[in-house]
N, C-alpha and C positions, 0 to 999 in steps of 0.2 A: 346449199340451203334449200329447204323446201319451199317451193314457193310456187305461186297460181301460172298456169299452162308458160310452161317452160320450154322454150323452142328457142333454135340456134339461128341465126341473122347474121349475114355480116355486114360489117360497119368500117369506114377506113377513124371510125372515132373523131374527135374534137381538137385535132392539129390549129383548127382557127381559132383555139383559145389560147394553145402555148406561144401561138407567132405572135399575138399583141399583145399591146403591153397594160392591159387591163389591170386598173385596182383595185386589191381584194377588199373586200368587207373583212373588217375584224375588228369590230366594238358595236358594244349594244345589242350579243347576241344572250339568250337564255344559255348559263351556265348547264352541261349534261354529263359535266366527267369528264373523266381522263378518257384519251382513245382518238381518234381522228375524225371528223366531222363527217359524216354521210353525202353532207351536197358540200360544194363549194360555190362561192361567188364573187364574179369578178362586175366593174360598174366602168362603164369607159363612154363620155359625151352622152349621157341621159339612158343608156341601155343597160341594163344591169341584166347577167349571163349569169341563171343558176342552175347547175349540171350535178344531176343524180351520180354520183361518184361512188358507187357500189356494185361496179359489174359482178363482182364475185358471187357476189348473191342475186346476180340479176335483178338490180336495185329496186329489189323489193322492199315494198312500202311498209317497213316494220314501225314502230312506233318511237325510234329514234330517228330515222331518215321524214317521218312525217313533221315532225317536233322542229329538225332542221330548216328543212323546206317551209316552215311556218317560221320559224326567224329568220329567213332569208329575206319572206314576201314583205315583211313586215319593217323592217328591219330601215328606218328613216323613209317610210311609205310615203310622210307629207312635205316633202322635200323636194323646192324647185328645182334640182338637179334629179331627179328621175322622170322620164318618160315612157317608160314600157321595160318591162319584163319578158327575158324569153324564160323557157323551162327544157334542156336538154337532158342528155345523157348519157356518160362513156359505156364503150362494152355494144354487143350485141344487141340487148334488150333494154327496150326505151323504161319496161317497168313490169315487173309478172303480178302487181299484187301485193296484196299483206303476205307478209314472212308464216308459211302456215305452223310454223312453229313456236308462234307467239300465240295460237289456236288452238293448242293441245287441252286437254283437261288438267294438263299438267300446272299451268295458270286458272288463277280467279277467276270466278262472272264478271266483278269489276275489273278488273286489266282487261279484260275484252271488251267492255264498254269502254274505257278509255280510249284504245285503239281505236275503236267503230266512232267515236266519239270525235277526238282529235285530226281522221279522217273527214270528217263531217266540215268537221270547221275550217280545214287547208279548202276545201273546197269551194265552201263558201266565201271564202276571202278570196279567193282569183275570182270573182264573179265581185264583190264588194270591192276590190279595189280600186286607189283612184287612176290607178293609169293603167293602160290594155297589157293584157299577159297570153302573150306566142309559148305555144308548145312547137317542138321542132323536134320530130318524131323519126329515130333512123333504127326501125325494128320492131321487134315485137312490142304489143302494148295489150296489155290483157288486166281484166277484173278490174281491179283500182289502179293502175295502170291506164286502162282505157278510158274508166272515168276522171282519170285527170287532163287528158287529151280533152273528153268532154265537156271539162269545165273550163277551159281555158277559153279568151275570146276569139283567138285564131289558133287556128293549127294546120300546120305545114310540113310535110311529111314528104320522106324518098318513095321511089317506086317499091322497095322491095320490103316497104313495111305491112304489118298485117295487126287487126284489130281483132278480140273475144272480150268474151267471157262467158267462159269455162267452167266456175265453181259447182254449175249443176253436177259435169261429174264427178266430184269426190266428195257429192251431200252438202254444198253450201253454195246456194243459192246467191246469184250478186245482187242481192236486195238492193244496198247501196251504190255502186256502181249505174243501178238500173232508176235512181234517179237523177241523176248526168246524161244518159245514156236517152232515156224518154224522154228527156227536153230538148233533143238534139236533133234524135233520128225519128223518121216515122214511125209510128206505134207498130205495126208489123214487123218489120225491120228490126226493131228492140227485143219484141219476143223473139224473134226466131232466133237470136243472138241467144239470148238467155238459157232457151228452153232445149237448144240444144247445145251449146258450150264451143259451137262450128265457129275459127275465125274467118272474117271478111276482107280482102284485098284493099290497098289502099285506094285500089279505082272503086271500089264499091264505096270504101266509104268517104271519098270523093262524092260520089253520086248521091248515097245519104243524106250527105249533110255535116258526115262527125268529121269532117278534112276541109281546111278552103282550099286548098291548092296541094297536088301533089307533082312533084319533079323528080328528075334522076339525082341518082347519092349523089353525083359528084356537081351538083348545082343548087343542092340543100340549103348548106350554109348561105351561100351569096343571096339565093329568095329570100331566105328568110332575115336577113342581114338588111336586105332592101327594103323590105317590109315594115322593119322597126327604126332604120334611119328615115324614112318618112314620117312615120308616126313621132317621132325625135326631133322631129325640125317641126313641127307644130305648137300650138300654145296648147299645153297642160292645161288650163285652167277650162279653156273651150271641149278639150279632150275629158277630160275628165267628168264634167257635166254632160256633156253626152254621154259617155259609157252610162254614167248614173240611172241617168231618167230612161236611155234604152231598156235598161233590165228593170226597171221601174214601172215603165207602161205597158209590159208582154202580158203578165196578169190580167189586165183589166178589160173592163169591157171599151167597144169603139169608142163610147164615148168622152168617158172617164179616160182615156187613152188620150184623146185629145184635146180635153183639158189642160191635164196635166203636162204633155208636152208644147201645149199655149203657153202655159203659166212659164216653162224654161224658158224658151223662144222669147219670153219677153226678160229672163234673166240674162240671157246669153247675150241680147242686144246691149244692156246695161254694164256687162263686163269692160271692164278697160282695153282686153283684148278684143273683145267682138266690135268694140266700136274704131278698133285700129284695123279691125282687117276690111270693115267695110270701108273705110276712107281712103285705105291704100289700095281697095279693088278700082273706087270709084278715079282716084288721085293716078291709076295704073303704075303705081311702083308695087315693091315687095314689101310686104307687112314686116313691121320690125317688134314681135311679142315681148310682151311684158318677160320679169324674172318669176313673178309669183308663183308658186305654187298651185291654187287653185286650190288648197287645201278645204278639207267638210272640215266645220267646227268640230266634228265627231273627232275624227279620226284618231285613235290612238297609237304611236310608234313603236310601243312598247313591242318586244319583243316575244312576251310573254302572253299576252291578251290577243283578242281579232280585233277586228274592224267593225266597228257596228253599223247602225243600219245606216245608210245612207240618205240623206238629204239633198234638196238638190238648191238650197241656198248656199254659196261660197263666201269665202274671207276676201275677194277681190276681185 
């Protein structure tokens, strides 16, 4: 299939998903036909593992594998049994892109708003969600591709993986890519990305900004594995407010910044978790967290809908 800058990788693949014994999602997802689902998801002690499962096509981000990936994120979001989200990928390539064949003239202006559209919105719901979402990157990641590494809260990635975006040359521009891409990396750094379509090593973009950690393939998994059982043995509801107000106060100015991270810091003390983890710093045992959720009144599960805007008042 055709699809945005297309390079060979290799990958010993995602064996640490078939050795456990992870449970799958399978209810509550958007009905899309007959035919095999694009991602898969497996959910084991608060981690839920959603793997781009389209190598063939170099699990290009066509507008069924977006659709997926969005009822996966979604998919029981305000449920005190999740704590983080990875985002992987079997195959070579972590992601090339939109399927540039879903870009022909052959399709509508609408169907390509759609895609550019429902793009837009998987995006922004890894940024809107309530618990942290790890990309684990083992290979190429290009255009939309690279922009979802971008938009992910952490990303962790092997030595042998490489970042672009390309679409300048075959006349389409990563407009959208390139806003993931500018909120990440330095502004120099983004263009010369862009303007020449050249990828970046993942020590560069280590160095960037668009990577928190990069390790050899064969210590991948286990980092990033670490990573998310930590984040998994914390209180959701403490996590979750923080992610919030984090992307909440990046906008603003200093002082309106810390305001409104006042006004948390006085939520976060009020929580039934915050007021157990201080007592067990002070008390020197180990904090024993609430079950709740921590869920936004907002939040809707639905499958089919996002995540709307975020508050940073909770249910507990």
């Amino acid at each position: 299939m055709a699809a945005l800058g297309l390079r060979a990788f290799g990958t010993k693949g995602l064996g640490w998903l078939r050795r456990n014994p992870w449970a799958p999602l399978s209810a509550g997802f958007c009905n899309r036909g007959p035919g095999p689902r694009p991602t898969s998801a497996r959910q084991r002690e608060g981690i839920r593992n959603i793997v781009l499962s389209d190598p063939k096509k170099r699990n290009a981000l066509s507008l069924a594998m977006l659709k997926s990936l969005q009822s996966d994120l979604l998919h029981e979001a305000d449920s005190k049994d999740l704590k983080v989200v990875i985002i992987s990928a079997e195959g070579p390539v972590f992601s090339s892109g939109h399927d540039l064949k879903e870009l022909t003239d052959e399709q509508s202006p609408d169907y390509h708003a759609e895609v550019f559209q429902t793009c837009s919105e998987v995006m922004m719901l890894i940024q809107n969600h309530p618990v942290p979402v790890i990309a684990m990157v083992n290979g190429l990641a290009t255009a939309a591709g690279c922009q979802l590494v971008a938009s992910c809260d952490i990303a962790v990635a092997s030595d042998k993986s490489s970042f672009a975006t390309p679409g300048v040359n075959i006349g389409l521009f990563c407009s959208t890519p390139a806003v993931a891409l500018g909120r990440t990396v330095p502004r120099k750094v983004a263009l010369e990305m862009l303007f020449t379509g050249e990828p970046i090593s993942a020590q560069e973009a280590l160095l960037h900004g668009l990577l928190s950690k990069v390790v050899p393939e064969e210590q991948l998994e286990e980092e990033t594995m670490r990573i998310a059982k930590k984040i998994a043995s914390l209180s959701r509801p403490v996590v979750s407010l923080g992610k919030a107000t984090f992307y909440k106060q990046l906008p603003q100015d200093l002082r309106t910044a810390y305001y409104l991270t006042s006004q948390t810091m006085v939520d976060n003390v009020a929580l039934r978790d915050g007021q157990e983890g201080i007592k067990a710093f002070i008390q020197k045992r180990k904090p024993i967290w609430s079950q709740c959720s921590g869920q936004f009144p907002q939040v809707s599960a639905s499958p089919c809908h996002g995540l709307n805007s975020v508050p940073t008042n909770f249910l507990c």
